[in-house]
C-alpha positions in Angstrom: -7.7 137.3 -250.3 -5.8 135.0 -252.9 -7.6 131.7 -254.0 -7.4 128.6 -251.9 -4.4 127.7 -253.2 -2.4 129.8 -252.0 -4.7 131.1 -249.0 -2.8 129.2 -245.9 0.4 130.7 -246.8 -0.8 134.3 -247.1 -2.8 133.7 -244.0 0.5 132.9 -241.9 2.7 135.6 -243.4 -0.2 138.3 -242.0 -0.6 136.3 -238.9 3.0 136.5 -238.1 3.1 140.4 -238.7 5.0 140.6 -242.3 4.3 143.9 -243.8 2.1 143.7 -246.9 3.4 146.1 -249.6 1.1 145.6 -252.8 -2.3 143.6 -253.5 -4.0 143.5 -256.3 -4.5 143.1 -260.1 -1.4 144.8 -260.6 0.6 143.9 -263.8 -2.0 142.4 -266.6 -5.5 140.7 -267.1 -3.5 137.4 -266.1 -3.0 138.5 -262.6 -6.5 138.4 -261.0 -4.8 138.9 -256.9 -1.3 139.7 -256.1 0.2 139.9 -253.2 3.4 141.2 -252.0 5.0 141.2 -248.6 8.4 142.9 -247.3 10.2 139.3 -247.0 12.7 136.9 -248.7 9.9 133.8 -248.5 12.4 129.8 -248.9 10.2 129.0 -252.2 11.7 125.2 -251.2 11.0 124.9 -247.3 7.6 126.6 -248.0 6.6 124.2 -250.6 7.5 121.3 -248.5 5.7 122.5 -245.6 2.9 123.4 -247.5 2.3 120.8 -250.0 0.8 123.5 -252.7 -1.8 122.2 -255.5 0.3 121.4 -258.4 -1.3 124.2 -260.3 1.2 126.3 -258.1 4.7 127.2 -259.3 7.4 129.3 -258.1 7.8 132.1 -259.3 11.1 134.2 -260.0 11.5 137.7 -261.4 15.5 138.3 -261.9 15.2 141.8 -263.9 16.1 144.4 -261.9 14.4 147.1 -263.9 10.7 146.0 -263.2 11.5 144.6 -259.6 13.5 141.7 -258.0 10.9 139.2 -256.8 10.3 135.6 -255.7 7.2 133.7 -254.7 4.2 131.5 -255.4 1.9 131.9 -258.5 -1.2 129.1 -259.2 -1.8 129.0 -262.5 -5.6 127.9 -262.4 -6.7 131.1 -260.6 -3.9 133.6 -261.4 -2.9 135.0 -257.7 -0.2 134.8 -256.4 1.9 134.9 -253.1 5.3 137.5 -253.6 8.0 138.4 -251.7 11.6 140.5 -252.6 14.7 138.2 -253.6 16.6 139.8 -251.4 17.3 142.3 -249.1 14.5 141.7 -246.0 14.5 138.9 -243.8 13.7 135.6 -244.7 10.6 133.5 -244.1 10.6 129.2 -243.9 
């Protein structure tokens, strides 16, 4: 599980069924858990809803040769929330 920060979000996308495709330490030692799920998440309406810690940023990765992404890091604990920038559904 990802740190509190971030834990009420990744709690509702596995509640509501949204296929995890990756956890883990998965790129370097500044990623402690990762998490990715098969879904275009609305960084805005999600951080309005949630009110996130302001140790949590968005999080955008635009290069198409390591993998189009868009999500929630915190920056005190290193996890992170991550879903594709396009292409799947999207999730408010």
């Amino acid at each position: 599980m990802v740190c509190m920060h971030l834990a009420a979000l990744e709690a509702e996308l596995i509640a509501a069924g949204i296929p995890e495709t990756a956890r883990g330490a998965l790129w370097s030692k500044n990623c402690r858990e990762w998490v990715y799920f098969d879904v275009v998440l609305d960084l805005e309406a999600l951080t309005n809803r949630f009110g996130f810690d302001p140790c949590v940023n968005t999080h955008q990765n635009l290069d198409s040769r390591s993998g189009l992404e868009s999500g929630f890091v915190c920056t005190r604990c290193d996890d992170a929330v991550v879903g594709r920038l396009s292409g799947a559904p999207r999730y408010a």
